[in-house]
C-alpha positions in Angstrom: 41.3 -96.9 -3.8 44.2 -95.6 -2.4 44.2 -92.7 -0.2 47.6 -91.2 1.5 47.4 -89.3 4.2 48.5 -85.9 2.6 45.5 -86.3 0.3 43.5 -86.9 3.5 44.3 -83.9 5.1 44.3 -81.6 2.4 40.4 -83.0 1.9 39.7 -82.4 5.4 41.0 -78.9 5.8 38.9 -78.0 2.5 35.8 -79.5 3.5 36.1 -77.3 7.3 37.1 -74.5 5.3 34.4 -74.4 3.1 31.6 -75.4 6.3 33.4 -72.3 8.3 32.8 -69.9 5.1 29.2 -70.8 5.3 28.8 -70.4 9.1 30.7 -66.6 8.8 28.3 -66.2 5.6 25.2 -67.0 7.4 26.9 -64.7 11.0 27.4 -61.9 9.0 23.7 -61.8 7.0 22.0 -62.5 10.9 24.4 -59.4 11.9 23.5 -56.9 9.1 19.8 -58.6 8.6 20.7 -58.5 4.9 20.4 -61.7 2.6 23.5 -60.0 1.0 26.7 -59.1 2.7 28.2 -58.1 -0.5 27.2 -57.2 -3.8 29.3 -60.0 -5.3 27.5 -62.7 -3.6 24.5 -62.4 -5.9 24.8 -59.7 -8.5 21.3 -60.6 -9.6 19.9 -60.4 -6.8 22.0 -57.3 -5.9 20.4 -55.7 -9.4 17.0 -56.3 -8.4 17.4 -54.7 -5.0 19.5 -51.4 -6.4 16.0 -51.3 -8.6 13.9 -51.3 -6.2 15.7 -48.9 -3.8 15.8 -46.6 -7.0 12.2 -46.8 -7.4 11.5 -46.6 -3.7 13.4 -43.3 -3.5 11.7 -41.6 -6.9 8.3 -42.4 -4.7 10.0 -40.2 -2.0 10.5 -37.6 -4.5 7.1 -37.9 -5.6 5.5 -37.5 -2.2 7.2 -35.0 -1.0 6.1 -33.1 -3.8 2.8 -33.6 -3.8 3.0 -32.7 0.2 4.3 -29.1 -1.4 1.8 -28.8 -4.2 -1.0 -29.8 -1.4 0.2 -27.1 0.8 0.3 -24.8 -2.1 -2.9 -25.6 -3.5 -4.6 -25.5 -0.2 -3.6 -21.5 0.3 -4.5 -21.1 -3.4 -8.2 -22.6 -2.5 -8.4 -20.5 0.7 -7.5 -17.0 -1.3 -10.0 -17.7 -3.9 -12.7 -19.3 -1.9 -12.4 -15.6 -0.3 -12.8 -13.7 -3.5 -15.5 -16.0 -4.9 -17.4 -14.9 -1.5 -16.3 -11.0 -2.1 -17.3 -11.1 -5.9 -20.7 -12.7 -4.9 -21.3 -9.3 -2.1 -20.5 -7.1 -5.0 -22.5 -8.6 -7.3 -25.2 -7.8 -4.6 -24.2 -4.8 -4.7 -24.5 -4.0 -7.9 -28.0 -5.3 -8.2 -29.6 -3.1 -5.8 -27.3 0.0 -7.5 -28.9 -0.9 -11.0 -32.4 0.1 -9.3 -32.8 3.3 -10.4 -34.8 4.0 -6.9 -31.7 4.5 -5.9 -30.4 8.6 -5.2 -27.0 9.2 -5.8 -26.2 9.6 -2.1 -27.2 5.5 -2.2 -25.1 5.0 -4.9 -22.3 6.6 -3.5 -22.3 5.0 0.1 -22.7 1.5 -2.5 -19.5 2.6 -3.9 -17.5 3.0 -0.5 -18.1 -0.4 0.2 -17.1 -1.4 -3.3 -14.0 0.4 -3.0 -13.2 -1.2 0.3 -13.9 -4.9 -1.5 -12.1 -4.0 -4.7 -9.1 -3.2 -1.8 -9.5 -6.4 -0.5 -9.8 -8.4 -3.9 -6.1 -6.6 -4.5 -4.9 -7.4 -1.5 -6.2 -11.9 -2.6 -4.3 -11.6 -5.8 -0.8 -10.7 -4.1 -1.4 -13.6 -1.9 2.3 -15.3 -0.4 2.6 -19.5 0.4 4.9 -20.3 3.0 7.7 -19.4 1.2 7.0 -16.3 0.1 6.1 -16.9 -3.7 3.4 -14.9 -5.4 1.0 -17.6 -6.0 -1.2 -15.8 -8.7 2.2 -14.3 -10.7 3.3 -17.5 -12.7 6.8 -18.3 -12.5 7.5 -14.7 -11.7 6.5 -15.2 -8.2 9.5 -13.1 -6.9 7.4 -10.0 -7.6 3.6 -9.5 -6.7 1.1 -10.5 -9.6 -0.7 -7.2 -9.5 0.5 -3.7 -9.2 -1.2 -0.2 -8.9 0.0 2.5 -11.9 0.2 6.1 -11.1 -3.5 6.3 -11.3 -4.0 3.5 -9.1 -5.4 1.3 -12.4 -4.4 -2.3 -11.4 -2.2 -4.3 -13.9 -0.9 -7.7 -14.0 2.6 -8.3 -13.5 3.1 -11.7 -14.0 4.0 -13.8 -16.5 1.9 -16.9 -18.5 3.9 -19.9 -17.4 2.2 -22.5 -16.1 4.7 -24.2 -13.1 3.9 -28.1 -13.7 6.3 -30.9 -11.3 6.4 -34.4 -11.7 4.1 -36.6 -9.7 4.7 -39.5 -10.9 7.2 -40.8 -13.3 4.9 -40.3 -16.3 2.2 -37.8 -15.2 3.0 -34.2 -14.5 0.8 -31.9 -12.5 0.1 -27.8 -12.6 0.4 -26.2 -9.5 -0.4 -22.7 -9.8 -3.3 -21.1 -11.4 -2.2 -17.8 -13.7 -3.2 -14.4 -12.5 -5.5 -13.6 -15.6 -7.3 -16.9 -15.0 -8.1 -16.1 -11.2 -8.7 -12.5 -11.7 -9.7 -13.4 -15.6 -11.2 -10.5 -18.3 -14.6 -10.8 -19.2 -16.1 -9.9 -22.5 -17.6 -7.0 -23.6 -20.2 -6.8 -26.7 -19.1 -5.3 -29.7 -21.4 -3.7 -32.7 -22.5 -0.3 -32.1 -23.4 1.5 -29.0 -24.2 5.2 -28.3 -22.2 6.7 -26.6 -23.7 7.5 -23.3 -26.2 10.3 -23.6 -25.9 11.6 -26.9 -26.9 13.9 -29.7 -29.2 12.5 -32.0 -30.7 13.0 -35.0 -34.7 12.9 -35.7 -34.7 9.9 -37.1 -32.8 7.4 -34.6 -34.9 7.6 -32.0 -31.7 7.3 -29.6 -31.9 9.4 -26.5 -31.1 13.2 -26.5 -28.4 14.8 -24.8 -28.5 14.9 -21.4 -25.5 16.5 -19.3 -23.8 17.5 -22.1 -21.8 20.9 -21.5 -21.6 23.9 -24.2 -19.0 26.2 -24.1 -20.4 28.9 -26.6 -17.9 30.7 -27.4 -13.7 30.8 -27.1 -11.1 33.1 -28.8 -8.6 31.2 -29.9 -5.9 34.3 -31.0 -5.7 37.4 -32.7 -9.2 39.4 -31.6 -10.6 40.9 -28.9 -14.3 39.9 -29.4 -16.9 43.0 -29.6 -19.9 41.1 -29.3 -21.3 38.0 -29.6 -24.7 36.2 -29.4 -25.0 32.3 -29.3 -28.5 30.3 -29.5 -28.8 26.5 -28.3 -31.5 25.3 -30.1 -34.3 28.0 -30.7 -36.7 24.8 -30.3 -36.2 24.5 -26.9 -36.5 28.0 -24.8 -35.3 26.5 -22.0 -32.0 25.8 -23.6 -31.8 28.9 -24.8 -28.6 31.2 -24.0 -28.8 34.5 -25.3 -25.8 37.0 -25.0 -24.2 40.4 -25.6 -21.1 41.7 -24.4 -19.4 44.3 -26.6 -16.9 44.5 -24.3 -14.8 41.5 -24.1 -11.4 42.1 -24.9 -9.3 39.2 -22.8 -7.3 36.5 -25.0 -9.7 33.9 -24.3 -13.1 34.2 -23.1 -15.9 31.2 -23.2 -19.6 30.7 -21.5 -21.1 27.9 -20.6 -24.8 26.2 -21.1 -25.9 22.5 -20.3 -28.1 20.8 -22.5 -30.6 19.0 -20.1 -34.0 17.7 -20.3 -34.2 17.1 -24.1 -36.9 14.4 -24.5 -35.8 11.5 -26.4 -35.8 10.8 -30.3 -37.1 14.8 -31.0 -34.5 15.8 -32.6 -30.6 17.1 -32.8 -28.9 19.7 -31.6 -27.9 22.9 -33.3 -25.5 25.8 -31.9 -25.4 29.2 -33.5 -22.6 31.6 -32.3 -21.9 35.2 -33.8 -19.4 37.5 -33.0 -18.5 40.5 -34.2 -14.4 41.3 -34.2 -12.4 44.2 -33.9 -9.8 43.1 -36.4 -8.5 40.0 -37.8 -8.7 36.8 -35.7 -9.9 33.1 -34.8 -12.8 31.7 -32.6 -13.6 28.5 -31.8 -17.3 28.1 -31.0 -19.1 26.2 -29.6 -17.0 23.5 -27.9 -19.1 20.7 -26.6 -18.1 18.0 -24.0 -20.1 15.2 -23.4 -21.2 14.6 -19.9 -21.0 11.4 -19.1 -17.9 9.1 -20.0 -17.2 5.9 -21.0 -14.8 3.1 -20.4 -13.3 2.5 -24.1 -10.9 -0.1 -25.3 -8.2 0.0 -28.1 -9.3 -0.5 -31.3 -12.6 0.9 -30.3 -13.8 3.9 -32.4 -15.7 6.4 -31.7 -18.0 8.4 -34.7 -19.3 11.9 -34.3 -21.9 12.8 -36.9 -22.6 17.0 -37.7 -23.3 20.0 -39.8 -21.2 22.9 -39.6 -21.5 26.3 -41.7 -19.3 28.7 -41.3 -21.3 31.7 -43.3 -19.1 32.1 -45.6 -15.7 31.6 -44.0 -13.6 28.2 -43.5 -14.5 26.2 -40.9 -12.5 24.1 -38.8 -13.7 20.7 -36.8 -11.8 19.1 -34.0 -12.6 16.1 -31.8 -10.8 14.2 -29.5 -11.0 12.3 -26.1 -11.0 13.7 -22.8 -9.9 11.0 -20.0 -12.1 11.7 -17.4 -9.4 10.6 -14.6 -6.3 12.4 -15.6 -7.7 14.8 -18.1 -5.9 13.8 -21.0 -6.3 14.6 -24.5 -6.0 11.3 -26.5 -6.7 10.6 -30.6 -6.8 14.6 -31.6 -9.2 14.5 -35.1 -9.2 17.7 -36.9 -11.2 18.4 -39.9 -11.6 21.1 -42.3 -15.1 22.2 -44.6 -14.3 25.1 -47.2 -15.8 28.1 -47.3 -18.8 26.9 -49.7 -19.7 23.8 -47.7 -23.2 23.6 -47.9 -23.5 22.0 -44.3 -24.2 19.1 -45.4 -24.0 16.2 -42.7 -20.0 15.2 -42.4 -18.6 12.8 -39.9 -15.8 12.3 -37.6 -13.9 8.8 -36.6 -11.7 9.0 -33.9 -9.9 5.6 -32.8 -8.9 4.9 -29.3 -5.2 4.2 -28.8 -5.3 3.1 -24.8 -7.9 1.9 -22.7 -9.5 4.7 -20.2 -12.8 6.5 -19.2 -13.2 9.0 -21.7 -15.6 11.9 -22.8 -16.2 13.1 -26.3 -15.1 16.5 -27.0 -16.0 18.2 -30.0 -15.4 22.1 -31.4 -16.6 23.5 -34.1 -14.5 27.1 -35.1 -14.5 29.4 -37.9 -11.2 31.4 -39.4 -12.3 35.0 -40.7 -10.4 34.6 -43.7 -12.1 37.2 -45.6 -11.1 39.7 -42.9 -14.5 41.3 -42.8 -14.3 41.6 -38.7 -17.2 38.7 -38.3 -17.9 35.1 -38.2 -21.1 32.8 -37.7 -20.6 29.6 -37.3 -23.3 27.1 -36.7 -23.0 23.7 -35.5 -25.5 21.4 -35.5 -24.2 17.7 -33.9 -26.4 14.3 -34.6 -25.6 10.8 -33.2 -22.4 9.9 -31.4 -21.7 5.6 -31.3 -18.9 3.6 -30.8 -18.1 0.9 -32.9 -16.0 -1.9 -31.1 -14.5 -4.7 -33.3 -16.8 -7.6 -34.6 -15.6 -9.8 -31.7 -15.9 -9.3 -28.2 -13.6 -6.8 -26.3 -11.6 -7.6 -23.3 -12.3 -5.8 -20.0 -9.5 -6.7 -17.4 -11.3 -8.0 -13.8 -10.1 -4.7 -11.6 -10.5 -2.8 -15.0 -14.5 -3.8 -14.5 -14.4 -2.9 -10.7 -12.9 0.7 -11.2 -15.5 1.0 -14.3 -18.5 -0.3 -11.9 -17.2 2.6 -9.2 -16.9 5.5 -11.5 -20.3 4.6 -12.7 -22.1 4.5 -8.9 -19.9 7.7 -7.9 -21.3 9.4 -11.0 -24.6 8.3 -10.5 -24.4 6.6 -14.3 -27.3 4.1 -13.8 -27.6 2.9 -17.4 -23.8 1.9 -16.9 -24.1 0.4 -14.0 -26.3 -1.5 -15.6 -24.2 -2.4 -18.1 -21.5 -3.2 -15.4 -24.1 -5.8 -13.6 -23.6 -8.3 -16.7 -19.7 -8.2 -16.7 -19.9 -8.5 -12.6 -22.0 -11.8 -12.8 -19.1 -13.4 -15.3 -16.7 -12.3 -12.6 -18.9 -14.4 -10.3 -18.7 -17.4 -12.4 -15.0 -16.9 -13.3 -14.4 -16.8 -9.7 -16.2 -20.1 -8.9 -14.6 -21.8 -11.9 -11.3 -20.6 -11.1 -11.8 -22.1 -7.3 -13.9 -25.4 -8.4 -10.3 -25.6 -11.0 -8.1 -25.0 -7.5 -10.4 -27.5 -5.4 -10.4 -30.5 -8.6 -6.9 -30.3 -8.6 -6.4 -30.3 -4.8 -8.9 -33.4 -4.8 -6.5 -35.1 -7.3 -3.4 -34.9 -5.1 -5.2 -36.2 -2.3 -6.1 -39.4 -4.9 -2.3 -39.8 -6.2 -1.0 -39.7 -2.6 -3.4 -42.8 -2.2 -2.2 -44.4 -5.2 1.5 -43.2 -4.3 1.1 -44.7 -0.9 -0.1 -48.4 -2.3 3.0 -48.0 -4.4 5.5 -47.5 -2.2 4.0 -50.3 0.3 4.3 -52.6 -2.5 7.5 -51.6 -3.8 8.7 -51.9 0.0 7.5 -55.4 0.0 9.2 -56.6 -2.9 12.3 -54.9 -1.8 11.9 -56.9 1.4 11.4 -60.2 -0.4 15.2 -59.3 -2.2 16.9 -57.8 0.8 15.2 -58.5 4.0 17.0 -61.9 6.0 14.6 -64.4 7.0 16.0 -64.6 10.6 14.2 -67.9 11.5 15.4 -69.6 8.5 18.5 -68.6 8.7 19.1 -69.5 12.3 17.7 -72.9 11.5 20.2 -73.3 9.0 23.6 -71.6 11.0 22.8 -74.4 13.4 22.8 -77.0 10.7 26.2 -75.8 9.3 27.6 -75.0 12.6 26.8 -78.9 13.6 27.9 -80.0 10.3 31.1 -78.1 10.7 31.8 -79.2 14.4 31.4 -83.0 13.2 33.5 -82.5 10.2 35.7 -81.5 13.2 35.3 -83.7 15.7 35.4 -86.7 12.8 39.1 -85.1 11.5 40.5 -85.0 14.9 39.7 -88.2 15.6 41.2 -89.9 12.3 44.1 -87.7 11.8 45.8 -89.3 15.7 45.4 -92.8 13.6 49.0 -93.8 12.0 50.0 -97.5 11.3 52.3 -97.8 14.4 49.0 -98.4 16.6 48.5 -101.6 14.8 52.0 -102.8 15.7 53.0 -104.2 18.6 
């Protein structure tokens, strides 16, 4: 074969070319420790590593959010580790309060400290991370997640939302716990229940009024009252309020009697008030309040069972709620018997339209229609219950705590007894609500593991694609580099040759 000697160096300077693009190949991966100077040089390779960086960079993501849901949760355990331990000193509390060897002074100094941890327990649910976030509030966590009304009720202010971030790229985790769950309601029995100490009729066998107050006698309008006598219950002396005043002539005159001391399941309660009037007018007599209140829920109702004769004349019934707190009148009944009622018994429902503390008020009046200048009313009242729906009523957490409190201040033992059951489920609520906090801070310790054995294995595959393997290719820079300095060596060595060295 013929070979000419253009052919010859155009071979020659191809073959160096090609040796020095390997040598600056293999320079430049030993300067940027790189198997890939450009994307170009592999774009399979390059694909694979642009993979691997993505998913090396979502692990990032991942960890640092589990680092922020770890430092969450971890003030989240501390705040409710705190009120599991305050719930468990008032459910102490509460136990010895139920005893009734207890005086009221004990049940008040009981109280104080109640107050003080019910203070405290306020003070946990408005607890701040690092940032400043209302942990308990949902995802309204710009605002606290309980706030006081005007008479210093407590009240959620958050929202419901649960706030979940990704953790991995198919698993999402929650990482607050809702205010109502932390501070959760508890349940309260529905059916029938009397209503604190009541009036009763023979047959119930319920307990007999105790505390209850009487006010005998009120003109309403019109009158000036010449006399009147009223009689509470001519079966019990002691009860007994006897009373002549022909004299009265203010707008509005009333007097008072407790009934106290009644034994139980003897029998009801009967009023009798008389009075005589000058000229044409209204009384209202007696008006009975009951002594001790009780926390009621909406939809609860509460039934008043009576007899009421007005001798002759129309008689008018009213009931409503008193709140013992603020000393408003909520859910205003009236009712009115004609004139030939026989006093036969009659009933009165009155439905609760907001939660509060309330007592049972109840007045029995006459209208002197007739205009014969008198009116005798008699009143007798028999059971008062409350009827709560067939499933269980709510009772907000702070709503049990002020209810537990006006119960020990009032010396109320048979409500704080009744208080001591809905305390022990905001024990357990408490604990669950932490053991829920601790779980979930135990299974971001666990993903950070498994994160941490992904990203070390992710980084070694990267490596594999990316990383230069400096030995190797040192090794093979020197084989190139002495293949090209031959190639050059052999080149300058043949090209000098020319056919004028062979003739002489």
């Amino acid at each position: 074969m013929k070979i000419s000697t253009g052919q010859f160096f155009r071979n020659s300077i191809n073959q160096m070319q090609q040796q020095q693009a390997k040598v600056a190949q293999l320079q430049a991966q030993l300067g940027s420790g790189s198997q890939l100077v450009n994307p170009s040089d592999n774009p399979s390779k390059s694909a694979s590593i642009n993979r691997l960086t993505s998913a090396i960079e979502r692990q990032d993501v991942f960890a640092r959010n589990l680092n922020a849901v770890e430092t969450r949760l971890s003030t989240e355990e501390v705040a409710l580790r705190s009120v599991s331990d305050i719930m468990r000193r008032v459910n102490q509390l509460t136990i010895s309060a139920a005893s009734d060897t207890l005086t009221a002074v004990d049940r008040r100094i009981v109280a104080a400290e109640i107050t003080g941890l019910r203070d405290e327990l306020f003070n946990l649910s408005n607890t701040q991370d690092s940032f400043g976030n209302y942990i308990f509030a949902g995802s309204q966590s710009s605002e606290p997640a309980f706030v006081k009304d005007a008479y210093d009720r407590v009240q959620y202010n958050g929202d419901y939302s649960e706030v979940e971030v990704n953790v991995t790229d198919n698993r999402k985790m929650v990482i607050n716990t809702i205010g109502t769950r932390a501070f959760s309601q508890v349940d309260r029995d529905g059916g029938s229940a009397i209503f604190g100490s009541s009036f009763t009729s023979a047959d119930t066998g319920s307990q007999q009024p105790s505390g209850w107050v009487v006010n005998n006698v009120q003109l309403v309008s019109g009158a000036a009252v010449a006399g009147f006598t009223s009689l509470v219950d001519d079966d019990y002396p002691t009860l007994n309020t006897v009373s002549d005043n022909p004299a009265v002539t203010s707008s509005s005159f009333s007097s008072q009697v407790v009934a106290d001391g009644v034994e139980a399941g003897e029998k009801s309660l009967e009023m009798t008030t008389t009075a005589s009037l000058d000229n044409y007018g209204v009384i209202r007599g007696p008006v009975v309040t009951a002594g001790e209140a009780r926390s009621l829920s909406v939809g609860d109702k509460v039934t008043l069972n009576f007899k009421a004769n007005g001798g002759g004349d129309q008689v008018d019934v009213m009931a409503y709620l008193l709140n013992a707190r603020t000393g408003e009148m909520q859910a205003v009944v009236n009712q009115t018997l004609s004139a030939d009622d026989d006093g036969d018994w009659q009933s009165v429902e009155i439905s609760v339209e907001k939660y509060g503390d309330y007592k049972v008020v109840f007045v029995g009046g006459a209208y002197d229609a007739d205009g014969d200048g008198s009116v005798n009313t008699s009143v007798q009242l028999g059971d008062v219950s409350i009827t709560r729906p067939g499933e269980a009523q709510k009772a907000d957490y702070f709503q049990v705590l002020d209810d537990l409190l006006y119960d020990l201040n009032t010396n109320n033992g048979s409500g704080i007894r009744e208080r001591l059951g809905e305390v022990s489920q905001l024990v357990d609520a408490s604990t669950v609500a932490l053991s829920m906090t601790a779980g979930r801070a135990s299974t971001i310790v666990s993903q950070k593991l498994i994160l941490e054995d992904a990203q070390v294995r992710l980084s070694v595959l990267l490596s594999g694609e990316k990383d230069l393997d400096y030995a190797s290719a040192v090794t093979e820079l020197s084989k190139e580099a002495m293949a090209l300095e031959a190639l050059q060596s052999s080149f300058a060595k043949i090209s000098q040759l020319t056919l004028f060295d062979y003739i002489r």
